[in-house]
Biopython code that builds the backbone (N, CA, C, O; Angstrom):
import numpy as np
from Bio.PDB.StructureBuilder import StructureBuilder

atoms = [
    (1, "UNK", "N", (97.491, 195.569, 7.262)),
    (1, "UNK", "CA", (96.225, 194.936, 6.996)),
    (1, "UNK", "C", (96.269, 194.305, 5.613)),
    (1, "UNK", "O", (96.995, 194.701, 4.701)),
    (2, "UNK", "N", (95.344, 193.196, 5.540)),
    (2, "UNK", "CA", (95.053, 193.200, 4.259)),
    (2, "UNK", "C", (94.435, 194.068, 3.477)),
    (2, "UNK", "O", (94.077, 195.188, 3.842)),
    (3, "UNK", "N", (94.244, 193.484, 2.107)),
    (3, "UNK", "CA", (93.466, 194.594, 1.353)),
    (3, "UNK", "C", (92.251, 194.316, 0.987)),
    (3, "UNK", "O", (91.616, 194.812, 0.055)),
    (4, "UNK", "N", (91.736, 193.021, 2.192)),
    (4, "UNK", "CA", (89.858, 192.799, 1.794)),
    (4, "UNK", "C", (89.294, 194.541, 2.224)),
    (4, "UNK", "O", (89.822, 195.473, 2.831)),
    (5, "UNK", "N", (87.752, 194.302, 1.430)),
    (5, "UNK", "CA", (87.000, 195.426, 1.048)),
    (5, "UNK", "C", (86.472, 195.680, 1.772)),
    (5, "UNK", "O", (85.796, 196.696, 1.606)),
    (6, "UNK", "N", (86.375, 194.923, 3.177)),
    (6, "UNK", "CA", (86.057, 195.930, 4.799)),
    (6, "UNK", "C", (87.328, 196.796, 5.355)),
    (6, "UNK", "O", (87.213, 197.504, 6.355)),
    (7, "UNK", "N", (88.419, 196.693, 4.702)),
    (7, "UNK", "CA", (89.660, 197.506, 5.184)),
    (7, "UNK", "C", (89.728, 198.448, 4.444)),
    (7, "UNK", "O", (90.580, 199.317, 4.628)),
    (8, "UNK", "N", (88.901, 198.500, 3.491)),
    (8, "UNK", "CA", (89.169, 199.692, 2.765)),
    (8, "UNK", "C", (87.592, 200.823, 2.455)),
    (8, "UNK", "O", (87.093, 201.365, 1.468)),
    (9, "UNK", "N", (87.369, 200.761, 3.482)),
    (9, "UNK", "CA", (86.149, 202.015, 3.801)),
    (9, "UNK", "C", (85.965, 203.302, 4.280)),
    (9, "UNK", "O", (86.542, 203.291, 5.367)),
    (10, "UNK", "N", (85.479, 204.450, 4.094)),
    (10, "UNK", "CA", (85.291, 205.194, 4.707)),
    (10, "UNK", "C", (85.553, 205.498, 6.569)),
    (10, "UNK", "O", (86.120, 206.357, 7.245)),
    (11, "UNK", "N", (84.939, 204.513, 6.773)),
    (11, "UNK", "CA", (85.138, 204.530, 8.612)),
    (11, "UNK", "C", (86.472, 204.439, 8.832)),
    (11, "UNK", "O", (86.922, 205.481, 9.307)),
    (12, "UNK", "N", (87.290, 203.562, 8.660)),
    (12, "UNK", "CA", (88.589, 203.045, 8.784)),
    (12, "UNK", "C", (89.264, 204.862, 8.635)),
    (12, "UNK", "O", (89.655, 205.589, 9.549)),
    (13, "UNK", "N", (89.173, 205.213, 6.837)),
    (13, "UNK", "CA", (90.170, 206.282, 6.404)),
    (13, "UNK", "C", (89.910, 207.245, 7.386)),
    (13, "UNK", "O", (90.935, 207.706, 7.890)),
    (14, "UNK", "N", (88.764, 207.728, 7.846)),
    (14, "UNK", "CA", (88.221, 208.745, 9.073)),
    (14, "UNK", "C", (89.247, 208.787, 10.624)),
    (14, "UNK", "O", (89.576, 209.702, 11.379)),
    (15, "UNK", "N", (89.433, 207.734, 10.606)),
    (15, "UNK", "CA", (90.227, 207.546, 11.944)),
    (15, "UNK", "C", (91.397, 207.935, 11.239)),
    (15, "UNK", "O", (91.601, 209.143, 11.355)),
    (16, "UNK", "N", (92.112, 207.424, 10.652)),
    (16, "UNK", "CA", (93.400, 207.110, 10.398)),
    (16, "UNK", "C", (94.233, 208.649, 10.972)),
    (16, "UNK", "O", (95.230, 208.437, 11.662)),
    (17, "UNK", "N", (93.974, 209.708, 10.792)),
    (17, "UNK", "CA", (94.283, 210.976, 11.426)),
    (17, "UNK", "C", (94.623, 210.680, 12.813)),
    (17, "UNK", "O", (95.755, 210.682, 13.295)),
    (18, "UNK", "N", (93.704, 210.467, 13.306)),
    (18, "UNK", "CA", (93.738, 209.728, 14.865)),
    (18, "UNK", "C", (94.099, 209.068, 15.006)),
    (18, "UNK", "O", (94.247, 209.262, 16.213)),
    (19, "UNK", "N", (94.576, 208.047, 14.828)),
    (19, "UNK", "CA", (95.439, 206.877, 15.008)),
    (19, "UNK", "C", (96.480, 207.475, 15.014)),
    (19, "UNK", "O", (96.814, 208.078, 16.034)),
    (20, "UNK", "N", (97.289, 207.476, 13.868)),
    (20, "UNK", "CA", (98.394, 208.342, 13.232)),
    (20, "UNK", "C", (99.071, 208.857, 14.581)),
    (20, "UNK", "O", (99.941, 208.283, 15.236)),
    (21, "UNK", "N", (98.383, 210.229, 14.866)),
    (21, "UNK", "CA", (98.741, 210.762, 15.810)),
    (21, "UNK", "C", (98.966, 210.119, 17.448)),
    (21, "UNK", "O", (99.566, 210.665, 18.373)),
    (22, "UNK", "N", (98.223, 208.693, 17.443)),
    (22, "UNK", "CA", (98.362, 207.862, 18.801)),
    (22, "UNK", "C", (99.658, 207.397, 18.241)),
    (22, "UNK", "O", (99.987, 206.380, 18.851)),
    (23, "UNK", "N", (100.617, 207.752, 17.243)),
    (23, "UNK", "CA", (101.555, 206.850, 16.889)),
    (23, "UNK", "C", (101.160, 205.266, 15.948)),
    (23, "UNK", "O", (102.058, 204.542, 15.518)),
    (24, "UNK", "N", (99.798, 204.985, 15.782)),
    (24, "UNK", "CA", (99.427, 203.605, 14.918)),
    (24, "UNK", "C", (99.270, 204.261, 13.191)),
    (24, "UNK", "O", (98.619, 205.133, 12.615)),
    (25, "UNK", "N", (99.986, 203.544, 12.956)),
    (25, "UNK", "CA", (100.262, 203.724, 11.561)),
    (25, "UNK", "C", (99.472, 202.773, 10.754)),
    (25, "UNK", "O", (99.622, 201.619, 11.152)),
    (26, "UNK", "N", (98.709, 202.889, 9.787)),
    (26, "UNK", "CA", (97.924, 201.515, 8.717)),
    (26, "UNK", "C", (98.722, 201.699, 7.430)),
    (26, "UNK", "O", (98.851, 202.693, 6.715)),
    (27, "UNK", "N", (99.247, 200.401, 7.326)),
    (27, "UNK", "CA", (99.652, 200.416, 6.017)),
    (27, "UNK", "C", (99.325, 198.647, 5.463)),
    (27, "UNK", "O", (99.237, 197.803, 6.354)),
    (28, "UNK", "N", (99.217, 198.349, 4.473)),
    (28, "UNK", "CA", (98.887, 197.283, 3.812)),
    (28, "UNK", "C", (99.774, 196.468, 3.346)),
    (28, "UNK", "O", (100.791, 196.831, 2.755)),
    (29, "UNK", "N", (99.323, 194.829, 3.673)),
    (29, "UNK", "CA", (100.051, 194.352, 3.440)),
    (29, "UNK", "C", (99.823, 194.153, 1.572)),
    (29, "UNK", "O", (98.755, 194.355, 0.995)),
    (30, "UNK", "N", (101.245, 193.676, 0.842)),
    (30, "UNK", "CA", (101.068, 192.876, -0.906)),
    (30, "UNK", "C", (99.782, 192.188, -1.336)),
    (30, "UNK", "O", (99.263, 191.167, -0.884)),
    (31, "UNK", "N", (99.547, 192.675, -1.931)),
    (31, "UNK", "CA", (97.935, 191.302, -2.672)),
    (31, "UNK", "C", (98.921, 190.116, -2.750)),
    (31, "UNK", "O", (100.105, 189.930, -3.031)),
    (32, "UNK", "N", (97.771, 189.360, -2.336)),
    (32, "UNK", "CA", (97.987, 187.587, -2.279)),
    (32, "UNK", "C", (99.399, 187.354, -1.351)),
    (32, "UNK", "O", (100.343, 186.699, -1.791)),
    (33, "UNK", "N", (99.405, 188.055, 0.141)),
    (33, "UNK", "CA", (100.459, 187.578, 0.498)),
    (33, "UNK", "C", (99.906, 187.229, 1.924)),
    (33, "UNK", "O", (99.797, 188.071, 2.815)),
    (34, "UNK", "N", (99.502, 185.648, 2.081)),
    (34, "UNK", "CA", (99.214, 185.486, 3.181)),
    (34, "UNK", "C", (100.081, 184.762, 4.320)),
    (34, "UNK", "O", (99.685, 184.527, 5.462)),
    (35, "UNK", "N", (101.526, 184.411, 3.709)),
    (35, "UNK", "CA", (102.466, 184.458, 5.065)),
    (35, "UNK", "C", (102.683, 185.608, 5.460)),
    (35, "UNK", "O", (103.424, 185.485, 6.436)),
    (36, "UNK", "N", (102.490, 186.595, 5.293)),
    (36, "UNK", "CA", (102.616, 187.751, 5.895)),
    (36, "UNK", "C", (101.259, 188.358, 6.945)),
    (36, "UNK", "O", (101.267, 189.446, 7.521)),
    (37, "UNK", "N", (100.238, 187.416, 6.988)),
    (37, "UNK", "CA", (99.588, 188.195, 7.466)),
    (37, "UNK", "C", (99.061, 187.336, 9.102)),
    (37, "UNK", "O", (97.952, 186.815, 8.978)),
    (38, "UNK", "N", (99.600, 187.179, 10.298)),
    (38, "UNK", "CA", (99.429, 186.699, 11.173)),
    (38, "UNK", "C", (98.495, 185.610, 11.524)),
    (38, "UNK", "O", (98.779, 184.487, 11.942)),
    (39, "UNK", "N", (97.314, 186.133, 11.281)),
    (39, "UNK", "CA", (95.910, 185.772, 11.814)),
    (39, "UNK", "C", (96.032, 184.103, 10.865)),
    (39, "UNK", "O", (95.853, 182.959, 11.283)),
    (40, "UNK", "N", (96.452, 184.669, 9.310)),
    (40, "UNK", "CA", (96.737, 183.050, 8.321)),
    (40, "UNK", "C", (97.768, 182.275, 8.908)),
    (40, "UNK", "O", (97.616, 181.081, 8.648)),
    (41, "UNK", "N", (98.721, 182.509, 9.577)),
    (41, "UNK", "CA", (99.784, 181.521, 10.411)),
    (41, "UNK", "C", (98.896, 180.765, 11.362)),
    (41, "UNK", "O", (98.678, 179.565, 11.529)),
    (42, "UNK", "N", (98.462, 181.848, 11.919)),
    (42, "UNK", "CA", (97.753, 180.653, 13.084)),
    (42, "UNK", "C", (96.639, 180.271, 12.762)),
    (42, "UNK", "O", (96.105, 179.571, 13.623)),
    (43, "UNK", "N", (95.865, 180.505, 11.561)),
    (43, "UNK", "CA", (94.479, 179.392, 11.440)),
    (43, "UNK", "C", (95.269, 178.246, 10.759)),
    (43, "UNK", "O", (94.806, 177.105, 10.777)),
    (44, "UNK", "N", (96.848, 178.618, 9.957)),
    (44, "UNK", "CA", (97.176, 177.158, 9.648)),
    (44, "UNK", "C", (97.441, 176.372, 10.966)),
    (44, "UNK", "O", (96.889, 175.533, 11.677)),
    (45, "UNK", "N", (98.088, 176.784, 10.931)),
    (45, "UNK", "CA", (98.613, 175.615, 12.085)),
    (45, "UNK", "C", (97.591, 175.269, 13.120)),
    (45, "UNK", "O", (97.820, 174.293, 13.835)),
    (46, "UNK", "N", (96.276, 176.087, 13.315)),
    (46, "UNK", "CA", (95.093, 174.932, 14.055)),
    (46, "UNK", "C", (94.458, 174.252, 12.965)),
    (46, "UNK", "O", (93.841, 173.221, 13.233)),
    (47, "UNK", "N", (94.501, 174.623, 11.876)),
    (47, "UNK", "CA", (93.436, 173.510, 10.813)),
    (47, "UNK", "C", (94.724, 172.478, 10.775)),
    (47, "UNK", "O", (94.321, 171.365, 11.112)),
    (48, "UNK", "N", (96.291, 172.466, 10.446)),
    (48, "UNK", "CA", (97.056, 171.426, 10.112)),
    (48, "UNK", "C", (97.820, 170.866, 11.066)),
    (48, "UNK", "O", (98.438, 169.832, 10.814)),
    (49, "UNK", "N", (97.894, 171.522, 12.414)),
    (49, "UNK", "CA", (98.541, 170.687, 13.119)),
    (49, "UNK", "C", (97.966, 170.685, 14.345)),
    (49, "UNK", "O", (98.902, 170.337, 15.065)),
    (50, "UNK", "N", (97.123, 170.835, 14.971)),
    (50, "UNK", "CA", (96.738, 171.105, 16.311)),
    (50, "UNK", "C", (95.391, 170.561, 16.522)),
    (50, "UNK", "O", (95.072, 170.013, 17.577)),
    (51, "UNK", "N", (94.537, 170.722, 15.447)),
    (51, "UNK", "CA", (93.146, 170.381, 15.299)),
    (51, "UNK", "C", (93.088, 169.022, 14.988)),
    (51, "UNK", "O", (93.296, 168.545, 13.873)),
    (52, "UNK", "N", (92.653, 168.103, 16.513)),
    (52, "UNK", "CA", (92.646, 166.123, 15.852)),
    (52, "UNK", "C", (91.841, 165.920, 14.712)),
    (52, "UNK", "O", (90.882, 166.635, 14.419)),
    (53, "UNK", "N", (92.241, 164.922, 14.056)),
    (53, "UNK", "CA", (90.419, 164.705, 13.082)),
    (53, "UNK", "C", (89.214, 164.353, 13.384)),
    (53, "UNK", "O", (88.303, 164.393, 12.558)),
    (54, "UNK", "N", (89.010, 163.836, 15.014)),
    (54, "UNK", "CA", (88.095, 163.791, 15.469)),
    (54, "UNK", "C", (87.238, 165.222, 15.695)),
    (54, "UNK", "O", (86.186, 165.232, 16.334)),
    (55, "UNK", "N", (87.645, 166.063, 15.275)),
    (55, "UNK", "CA", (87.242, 167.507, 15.623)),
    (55, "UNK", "C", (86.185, 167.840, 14.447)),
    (55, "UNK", "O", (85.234, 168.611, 14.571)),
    (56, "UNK", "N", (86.395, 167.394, 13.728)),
    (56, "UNK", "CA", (85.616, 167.282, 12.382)),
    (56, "UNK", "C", (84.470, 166.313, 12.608)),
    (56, "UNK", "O", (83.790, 166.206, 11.587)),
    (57, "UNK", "N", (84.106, 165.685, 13.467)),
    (57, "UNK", "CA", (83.157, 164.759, 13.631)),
    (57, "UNK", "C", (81.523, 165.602, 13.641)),
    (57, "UNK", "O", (80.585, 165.100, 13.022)),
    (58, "UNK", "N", (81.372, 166.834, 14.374)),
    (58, "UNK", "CA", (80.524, 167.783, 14.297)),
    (58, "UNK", "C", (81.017, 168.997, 14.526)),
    (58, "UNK", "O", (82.188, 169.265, 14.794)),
    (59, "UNK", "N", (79.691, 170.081, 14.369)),
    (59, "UNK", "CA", (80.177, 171.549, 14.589)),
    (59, "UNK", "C", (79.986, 171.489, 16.139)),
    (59, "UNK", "O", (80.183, 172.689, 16.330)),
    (60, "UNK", "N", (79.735, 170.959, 17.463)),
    (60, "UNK", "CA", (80.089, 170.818, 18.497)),
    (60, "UNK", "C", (81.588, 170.867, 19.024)),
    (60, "UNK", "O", (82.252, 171.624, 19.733)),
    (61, "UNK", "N", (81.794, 169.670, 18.314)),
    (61, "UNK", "CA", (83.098, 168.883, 18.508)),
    (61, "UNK", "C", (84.166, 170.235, 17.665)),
    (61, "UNK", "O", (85.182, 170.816, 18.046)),
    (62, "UNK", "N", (83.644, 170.297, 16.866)),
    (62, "UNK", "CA", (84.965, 171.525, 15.935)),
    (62, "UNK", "C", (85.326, 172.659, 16.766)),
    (62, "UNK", "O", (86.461, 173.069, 17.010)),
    (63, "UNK", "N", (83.678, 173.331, 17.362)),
    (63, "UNK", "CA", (83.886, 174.472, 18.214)),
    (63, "UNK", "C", (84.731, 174.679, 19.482)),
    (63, "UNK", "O", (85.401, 175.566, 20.011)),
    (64, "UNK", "N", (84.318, 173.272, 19.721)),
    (64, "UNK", "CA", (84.901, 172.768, 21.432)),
    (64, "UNK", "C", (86.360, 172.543, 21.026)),
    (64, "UNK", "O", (87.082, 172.591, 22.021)),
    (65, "UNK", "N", (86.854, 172.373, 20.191)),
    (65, "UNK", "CA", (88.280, 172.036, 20.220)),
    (65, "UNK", "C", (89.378, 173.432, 19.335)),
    (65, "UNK", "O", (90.545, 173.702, 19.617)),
    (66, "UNK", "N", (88.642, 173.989, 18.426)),
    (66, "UNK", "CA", (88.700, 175.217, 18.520)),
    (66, "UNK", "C", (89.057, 176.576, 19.705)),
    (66, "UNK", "O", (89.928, 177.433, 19.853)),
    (67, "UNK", "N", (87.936, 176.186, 20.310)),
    (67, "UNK", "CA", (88.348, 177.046, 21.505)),
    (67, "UNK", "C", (89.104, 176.872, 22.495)),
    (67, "UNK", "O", (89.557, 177.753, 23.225)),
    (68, "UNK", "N", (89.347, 175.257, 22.596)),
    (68, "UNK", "CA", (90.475, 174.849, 23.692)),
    (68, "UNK", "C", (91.753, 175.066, 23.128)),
    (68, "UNK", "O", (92.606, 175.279, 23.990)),
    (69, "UNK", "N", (92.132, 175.080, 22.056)),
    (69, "UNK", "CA", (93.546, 175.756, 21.262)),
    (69, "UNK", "C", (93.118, 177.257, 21.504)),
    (69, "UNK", "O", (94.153, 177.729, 21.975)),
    (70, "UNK", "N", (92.662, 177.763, 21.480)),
    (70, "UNK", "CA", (92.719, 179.869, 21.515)),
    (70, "UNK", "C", (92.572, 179.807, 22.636)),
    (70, "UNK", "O", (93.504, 180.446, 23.124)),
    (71, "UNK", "N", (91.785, 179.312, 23.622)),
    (71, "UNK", "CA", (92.488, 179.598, 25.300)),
    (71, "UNK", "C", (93.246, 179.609, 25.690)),
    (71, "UNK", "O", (93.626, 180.451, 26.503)),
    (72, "UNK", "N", (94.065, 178.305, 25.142)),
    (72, "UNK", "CA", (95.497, 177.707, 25.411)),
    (72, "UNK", "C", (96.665, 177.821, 24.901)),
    (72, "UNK", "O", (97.704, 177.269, 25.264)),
    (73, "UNK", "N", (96.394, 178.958, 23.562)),
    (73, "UNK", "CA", (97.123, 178.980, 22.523)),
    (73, "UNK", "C", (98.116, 179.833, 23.352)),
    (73, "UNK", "O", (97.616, 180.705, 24.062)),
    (74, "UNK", "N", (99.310, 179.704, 23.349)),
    (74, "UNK", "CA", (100.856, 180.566, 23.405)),
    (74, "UNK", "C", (101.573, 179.388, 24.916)),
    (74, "UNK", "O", (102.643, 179.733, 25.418)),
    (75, "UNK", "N", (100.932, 178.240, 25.400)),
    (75, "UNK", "CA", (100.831, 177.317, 26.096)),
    (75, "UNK", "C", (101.198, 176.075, 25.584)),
    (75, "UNK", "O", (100.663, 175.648, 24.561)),
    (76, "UNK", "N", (102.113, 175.405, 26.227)),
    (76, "UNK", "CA", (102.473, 173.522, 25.671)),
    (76, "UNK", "C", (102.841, 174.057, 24.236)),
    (76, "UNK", "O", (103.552, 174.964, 23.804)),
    (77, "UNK", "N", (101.982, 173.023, 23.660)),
    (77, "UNK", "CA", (102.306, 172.175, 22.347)),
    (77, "UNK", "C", (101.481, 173.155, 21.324)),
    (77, "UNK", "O", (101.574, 173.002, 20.106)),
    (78, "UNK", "N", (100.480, 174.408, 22.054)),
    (78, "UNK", "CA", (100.154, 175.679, 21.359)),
    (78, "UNK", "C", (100.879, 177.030, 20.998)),
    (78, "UNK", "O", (100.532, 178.193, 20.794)),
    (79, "UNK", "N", (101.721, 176.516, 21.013)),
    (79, "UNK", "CA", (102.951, 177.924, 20.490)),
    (79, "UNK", "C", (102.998, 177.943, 18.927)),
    (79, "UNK", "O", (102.390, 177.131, 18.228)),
    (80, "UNK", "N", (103.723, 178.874, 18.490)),
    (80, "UNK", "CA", (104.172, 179.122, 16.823)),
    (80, "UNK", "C", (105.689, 180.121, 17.613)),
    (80, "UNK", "O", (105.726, 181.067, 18.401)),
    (81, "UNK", "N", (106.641, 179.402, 16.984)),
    (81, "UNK", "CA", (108.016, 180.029, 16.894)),
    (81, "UNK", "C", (108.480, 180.792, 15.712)),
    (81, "UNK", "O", (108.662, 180.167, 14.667)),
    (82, "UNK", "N", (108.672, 181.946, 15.746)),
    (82, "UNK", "CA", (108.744, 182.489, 14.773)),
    (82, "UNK", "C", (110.535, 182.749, 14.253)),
    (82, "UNK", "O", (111.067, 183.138, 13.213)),
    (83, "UNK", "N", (110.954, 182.370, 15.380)),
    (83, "UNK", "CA", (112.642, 181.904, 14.695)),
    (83, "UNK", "C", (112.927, 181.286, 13.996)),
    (83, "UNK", "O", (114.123, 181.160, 13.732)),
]
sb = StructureBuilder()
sb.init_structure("model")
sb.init_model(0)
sb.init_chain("A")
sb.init_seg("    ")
for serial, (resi, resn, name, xyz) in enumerate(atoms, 1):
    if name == "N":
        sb.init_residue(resn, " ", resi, " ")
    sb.init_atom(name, np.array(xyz, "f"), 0.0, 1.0, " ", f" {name:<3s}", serial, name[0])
structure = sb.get_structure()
């Protein structure tokens, strides 16, 4: 995880026993390291390569094209190769 200040609460540390024991381990990723952190790979690559500029025309148009990449995403020209 990162180390924003909803990851680091009470509720979260409570489980972690439980988890643990399902075998899920939490450990954190480096401050300021956001190639490392998944979720930032793929909002780049829909804000820089996937998202037309017509998408920016309204918050309609942004949403609607938004969501047609995350439906479609791991599909066509919606992949990320991590080789």
């Amino acid at each position: 995880m990162d180390n924003s200040s909803v990851h680091q609460n009470n509720l979260l540390w409570d489980k972690e026993e439980e988890w643990s024991k399902k075998g899920l381990d939490i450990f954190f990723l480096p401050t300021y390291s956001p190639q490392l952190n998944i979720i930032e790979i793929l909002w780049r690559f829909i804000k820089y390569k996937w998202l037309p500029i017509d998408a920016y025309e309204s918050l309609s148009h942004l949403e609607e094209a938004v969501e047609n990449i995350l439906i479609n995403f791991g599909q066509g020209e919606y992949t990320i190769n991590f080789a």
